[in-house]
DSSP file (Angstrom, degrees, kcal/mol; ACC not computed):
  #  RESIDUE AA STRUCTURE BP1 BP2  ACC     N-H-->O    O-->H-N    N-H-->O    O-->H-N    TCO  KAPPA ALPHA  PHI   PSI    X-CA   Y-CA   Z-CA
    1    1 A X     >        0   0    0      0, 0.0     4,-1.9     0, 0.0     5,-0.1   0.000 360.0 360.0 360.0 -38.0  159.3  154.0  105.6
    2    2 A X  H  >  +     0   0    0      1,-0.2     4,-1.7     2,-0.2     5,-0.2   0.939 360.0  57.9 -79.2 -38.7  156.0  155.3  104.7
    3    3 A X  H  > S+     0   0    0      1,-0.2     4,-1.9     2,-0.2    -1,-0.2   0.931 101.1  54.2 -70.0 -19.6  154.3  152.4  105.4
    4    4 A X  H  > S+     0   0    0      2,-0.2     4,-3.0     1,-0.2     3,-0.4   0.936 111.2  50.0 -55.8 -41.0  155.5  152.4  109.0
    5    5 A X  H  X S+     0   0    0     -4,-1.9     4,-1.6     1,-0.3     5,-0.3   0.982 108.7  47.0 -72.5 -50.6  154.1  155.7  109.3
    6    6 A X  H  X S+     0   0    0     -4,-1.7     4,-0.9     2,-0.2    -1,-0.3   0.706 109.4  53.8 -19.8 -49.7  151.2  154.7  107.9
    7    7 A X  H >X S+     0   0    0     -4,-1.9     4,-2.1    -3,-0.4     3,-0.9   0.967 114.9  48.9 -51.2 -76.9  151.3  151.4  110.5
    8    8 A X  H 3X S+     0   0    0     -4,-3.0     4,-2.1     1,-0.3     5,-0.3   0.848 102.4  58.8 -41.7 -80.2  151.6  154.3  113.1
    9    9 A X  H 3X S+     0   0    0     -4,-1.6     4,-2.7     1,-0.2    -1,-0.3   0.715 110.8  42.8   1.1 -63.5  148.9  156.3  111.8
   10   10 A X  H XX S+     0   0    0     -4,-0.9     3,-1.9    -3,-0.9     4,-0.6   0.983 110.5  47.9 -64.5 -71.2  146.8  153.6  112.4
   11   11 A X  H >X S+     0   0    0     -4,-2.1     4,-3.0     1,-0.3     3,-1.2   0.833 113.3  57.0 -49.8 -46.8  147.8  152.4  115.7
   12   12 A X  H 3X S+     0   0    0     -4,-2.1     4,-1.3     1,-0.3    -1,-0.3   0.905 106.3  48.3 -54.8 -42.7  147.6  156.4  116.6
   13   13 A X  H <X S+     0   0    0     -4,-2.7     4,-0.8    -3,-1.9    -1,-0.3   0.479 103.9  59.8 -79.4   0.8  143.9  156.7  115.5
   14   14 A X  H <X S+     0   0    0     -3,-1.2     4,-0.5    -4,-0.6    -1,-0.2   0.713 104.8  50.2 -97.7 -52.5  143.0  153.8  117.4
   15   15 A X  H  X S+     0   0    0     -4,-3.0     4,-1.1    -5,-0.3    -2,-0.2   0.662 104.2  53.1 -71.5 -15.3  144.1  155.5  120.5
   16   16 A X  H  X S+     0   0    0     -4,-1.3     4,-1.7     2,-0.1    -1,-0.2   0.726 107.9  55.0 -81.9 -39.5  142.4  158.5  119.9
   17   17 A X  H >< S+     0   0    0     -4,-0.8     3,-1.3     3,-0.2    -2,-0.1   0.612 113.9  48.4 -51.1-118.4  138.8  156.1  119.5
   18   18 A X  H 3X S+     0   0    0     -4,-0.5     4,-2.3     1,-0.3     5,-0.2   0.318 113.7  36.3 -18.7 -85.6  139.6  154.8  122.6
   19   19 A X  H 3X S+     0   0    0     -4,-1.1     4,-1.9     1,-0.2     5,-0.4   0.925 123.8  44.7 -43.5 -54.4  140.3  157.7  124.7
   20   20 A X  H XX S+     0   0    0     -4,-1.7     4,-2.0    -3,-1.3     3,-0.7   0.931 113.8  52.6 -40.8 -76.6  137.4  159.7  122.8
   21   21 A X  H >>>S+     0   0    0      1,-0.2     4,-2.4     2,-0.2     5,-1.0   0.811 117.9  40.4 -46.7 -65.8  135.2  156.2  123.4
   22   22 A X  H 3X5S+     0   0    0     -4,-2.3     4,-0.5     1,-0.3    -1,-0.2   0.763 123.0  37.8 -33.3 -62.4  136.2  156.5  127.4
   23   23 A X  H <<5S+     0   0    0     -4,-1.9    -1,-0.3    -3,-0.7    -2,-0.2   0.659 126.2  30.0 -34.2 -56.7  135.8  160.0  127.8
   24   24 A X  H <<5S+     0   0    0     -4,-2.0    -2,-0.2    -3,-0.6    -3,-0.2   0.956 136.1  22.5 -86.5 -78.1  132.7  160.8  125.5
   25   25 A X  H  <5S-     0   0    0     -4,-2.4    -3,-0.2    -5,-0.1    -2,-0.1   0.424  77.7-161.4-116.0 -10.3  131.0  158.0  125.8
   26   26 A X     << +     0   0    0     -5,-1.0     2,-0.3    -4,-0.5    -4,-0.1   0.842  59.9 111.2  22.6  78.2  132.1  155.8  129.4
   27   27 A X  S    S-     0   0    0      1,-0.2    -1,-0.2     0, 0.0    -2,-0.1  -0.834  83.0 -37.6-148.5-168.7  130.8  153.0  128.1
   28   28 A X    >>  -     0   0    0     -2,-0.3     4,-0.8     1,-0.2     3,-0.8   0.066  49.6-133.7 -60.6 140.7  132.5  149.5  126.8
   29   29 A X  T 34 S+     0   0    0      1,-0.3    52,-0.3     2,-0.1    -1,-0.2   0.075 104.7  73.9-106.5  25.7  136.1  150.4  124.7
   30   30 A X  T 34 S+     0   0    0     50,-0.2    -1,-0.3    54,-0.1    51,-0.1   0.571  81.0  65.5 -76.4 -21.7  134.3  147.8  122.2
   31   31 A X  T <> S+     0   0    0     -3,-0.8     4,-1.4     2,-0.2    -2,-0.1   0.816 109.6  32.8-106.5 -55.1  132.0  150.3  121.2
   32   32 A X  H  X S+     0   0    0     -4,-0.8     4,-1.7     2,-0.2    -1,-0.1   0.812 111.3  58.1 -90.8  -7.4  134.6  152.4  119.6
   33   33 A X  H  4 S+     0   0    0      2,-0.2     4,-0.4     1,-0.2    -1,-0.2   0.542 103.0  58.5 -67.4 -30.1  136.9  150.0  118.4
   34   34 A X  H  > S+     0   0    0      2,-0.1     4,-0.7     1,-0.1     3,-0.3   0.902 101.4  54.9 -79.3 -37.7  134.1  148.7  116.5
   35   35 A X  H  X S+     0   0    0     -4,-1.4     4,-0.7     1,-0.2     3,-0.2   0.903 111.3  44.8 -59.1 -61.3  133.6  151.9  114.8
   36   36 A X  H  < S+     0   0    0     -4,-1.7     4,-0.4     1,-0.2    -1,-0.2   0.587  86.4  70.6 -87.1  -0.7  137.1  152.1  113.6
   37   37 A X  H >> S+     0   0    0     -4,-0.4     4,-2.4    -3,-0.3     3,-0.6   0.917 104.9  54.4 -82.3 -27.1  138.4  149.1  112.3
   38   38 A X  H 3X S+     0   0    0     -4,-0.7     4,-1.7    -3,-0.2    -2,-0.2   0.928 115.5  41.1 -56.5 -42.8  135.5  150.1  109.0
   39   39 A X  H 3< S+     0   0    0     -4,-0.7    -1,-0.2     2,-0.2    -2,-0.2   0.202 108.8  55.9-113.0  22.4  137.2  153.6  108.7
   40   40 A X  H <> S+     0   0    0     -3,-0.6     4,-3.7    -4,-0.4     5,-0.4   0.625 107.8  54.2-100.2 -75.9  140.9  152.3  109.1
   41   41 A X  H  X S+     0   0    0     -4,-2.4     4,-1.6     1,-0.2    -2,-0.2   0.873 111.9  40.6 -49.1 -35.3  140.0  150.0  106.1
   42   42 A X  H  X S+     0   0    0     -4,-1.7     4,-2.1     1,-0.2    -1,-0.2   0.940 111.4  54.0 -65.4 -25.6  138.8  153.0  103.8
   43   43 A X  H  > S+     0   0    0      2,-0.2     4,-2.1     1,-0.2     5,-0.3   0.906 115.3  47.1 -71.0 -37.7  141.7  155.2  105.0
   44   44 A X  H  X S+     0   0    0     -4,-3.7     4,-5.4     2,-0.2    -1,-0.2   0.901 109.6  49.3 -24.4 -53.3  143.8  151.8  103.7
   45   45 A X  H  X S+     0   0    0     -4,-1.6     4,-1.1    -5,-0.4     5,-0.3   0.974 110.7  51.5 -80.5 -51.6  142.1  151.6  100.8
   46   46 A X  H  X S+     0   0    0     -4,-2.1     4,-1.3     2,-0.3    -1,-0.2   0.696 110.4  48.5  25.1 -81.8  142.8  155.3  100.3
   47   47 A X  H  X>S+     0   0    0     -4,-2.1     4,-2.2     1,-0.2     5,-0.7   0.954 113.5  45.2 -48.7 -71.4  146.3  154.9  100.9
   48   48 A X  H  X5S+     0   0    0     -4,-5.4     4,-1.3    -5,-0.3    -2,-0.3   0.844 109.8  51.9 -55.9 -15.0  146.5  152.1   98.5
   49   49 A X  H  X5S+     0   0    0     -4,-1.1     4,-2.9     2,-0.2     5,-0.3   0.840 110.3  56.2 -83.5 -32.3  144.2  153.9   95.4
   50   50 A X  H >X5S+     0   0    0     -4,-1.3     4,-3.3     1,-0.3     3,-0.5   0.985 111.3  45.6 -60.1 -62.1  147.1  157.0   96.1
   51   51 A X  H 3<5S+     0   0    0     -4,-2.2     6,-2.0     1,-0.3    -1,-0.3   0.761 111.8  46.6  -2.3 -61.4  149.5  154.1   95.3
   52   52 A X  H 3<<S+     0   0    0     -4,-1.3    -1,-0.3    -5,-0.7    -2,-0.2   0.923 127.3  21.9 -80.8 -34.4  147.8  152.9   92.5
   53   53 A X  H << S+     0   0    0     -4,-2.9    -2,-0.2    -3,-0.5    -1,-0.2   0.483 125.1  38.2-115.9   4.1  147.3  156.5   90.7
   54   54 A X  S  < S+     0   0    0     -4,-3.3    -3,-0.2    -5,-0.3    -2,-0.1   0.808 128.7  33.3-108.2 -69.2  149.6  159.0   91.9
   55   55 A X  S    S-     0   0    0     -5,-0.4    -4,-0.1     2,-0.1    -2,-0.1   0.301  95.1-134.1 -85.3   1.9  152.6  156.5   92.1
   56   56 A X        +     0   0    0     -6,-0.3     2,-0.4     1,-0.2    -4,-0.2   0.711  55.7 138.4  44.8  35.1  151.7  154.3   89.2
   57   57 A X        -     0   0    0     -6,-2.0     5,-0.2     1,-0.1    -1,-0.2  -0.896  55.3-111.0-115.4 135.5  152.4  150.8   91.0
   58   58 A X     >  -     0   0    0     -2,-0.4     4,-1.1     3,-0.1     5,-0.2   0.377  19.3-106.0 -55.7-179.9  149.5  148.3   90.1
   59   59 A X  H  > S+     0   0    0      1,-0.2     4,-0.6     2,-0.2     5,-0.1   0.965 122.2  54.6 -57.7 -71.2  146.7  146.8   92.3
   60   60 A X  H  4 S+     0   0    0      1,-0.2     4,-0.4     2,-0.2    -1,-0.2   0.717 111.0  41.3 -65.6 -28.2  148.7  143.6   92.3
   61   61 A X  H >4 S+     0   0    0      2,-0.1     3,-0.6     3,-0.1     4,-0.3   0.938 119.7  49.2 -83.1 -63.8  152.0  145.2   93.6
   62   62 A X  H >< S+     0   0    0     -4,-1.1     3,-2.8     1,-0.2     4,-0.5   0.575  97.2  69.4 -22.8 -81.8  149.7  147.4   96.2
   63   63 A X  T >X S+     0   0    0     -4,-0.6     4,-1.9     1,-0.5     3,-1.7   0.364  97.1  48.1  42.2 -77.7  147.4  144.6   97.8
   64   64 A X  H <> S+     0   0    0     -3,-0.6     4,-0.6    -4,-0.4    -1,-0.5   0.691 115.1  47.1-108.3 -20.9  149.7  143.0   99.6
   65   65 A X  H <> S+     0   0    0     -3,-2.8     4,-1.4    -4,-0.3    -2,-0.3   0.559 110.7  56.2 -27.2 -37.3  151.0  146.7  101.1
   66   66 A X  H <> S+     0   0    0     -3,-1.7     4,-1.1    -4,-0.5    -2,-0.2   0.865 106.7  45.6 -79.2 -35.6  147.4  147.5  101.6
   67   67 A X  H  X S+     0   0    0     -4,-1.9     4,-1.4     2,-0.2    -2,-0.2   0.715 105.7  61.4 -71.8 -39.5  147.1  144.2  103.9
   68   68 A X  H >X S+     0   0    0     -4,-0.6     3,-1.2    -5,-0.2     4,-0.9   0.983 110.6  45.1 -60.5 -78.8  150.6  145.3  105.7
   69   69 A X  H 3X S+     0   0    0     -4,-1.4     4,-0.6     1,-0.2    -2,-0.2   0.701 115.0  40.7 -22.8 -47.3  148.5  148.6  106.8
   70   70 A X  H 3X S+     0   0    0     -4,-1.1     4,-1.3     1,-0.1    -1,-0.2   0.703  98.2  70.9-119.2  10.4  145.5  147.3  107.9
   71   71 A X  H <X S+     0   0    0     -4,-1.4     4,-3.6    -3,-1.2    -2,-0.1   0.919  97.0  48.6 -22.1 -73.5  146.3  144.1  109.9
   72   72 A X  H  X S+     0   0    0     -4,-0.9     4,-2.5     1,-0.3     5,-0.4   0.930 115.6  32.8 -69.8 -60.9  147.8  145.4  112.6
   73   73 A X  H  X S+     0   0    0     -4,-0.6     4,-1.1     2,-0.2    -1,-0.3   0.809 113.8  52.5 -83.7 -12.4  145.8  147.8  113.7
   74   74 A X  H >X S+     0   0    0     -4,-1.3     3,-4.7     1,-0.2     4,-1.3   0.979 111.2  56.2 -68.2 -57.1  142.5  146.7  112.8
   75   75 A X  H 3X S+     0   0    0     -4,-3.6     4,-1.6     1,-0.3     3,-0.2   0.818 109.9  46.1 -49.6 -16.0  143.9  143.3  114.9
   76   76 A X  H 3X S+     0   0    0     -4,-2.5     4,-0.7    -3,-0.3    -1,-0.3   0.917 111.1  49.8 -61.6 -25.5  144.7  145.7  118.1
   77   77 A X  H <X S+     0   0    0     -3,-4.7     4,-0.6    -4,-1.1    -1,-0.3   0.598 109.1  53.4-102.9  -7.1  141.4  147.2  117.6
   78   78 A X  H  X S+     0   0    0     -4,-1.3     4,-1.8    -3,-0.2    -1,-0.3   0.638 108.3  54.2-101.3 -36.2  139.9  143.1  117.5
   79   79 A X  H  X S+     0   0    0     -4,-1.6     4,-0.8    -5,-0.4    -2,-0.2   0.562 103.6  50.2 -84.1  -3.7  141.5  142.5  120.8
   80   80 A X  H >X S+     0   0    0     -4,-0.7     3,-5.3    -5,-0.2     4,-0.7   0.722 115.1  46.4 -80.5-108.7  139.9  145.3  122.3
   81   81 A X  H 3X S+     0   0    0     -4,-0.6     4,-1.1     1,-0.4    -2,-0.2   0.406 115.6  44.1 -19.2 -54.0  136.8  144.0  121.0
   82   82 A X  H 3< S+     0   0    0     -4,-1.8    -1,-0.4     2,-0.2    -3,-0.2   0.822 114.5  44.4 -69.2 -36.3  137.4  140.9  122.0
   83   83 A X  H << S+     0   0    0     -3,-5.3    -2,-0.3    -4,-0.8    -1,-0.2   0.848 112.2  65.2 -72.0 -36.9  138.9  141.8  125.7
   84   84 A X  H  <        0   0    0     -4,-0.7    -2,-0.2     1,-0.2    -1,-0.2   0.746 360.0 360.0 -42.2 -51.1  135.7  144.1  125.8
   85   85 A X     <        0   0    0     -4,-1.1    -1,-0.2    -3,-0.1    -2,-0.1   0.363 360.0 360.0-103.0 360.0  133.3  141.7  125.6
């Protein structure tokens, strides 16, 4: 369950770069898309370090949890990029 929310999370902040990118900046919805898939992986990595030291499950069980998270949305945020261009 938490990682869906996590999932969400992501997908949610992605849509707030957008609308901000549109809004702010009325230029190319590449621009901001690019921006976030770098701060989607630290907030991942984040996630997964909480994982590793609060919940006591190793890197090696995390990792492949850390990868669930930041797939998705960085790949919306790569098809923006990609439609963008």
């Amino acid at each position: 369950m938490h990682t869906l929310k996590i999932i969400a999370g992501g997908f949610l902040l992605l849509a707030v770069f957008l609308l901000a990118g549109r809004y702010l900046v009325r230029g190319s919805m590449a621009t901001p898309a690019k921006y976030f898939i770098p701060l989607w992986f630290v907030m991942a990595g984040i996630n997964m370090w909480i994982g590793v030291s609060h919940a006591r499950y190793s890197v090696r069980d995390e990792a492949p949890i850390f990868l669930l998270n930041f797939v998705p949305p960085a790949a919306a945020a790569a098809v923006v990029i990609w439609r963008g261009r």
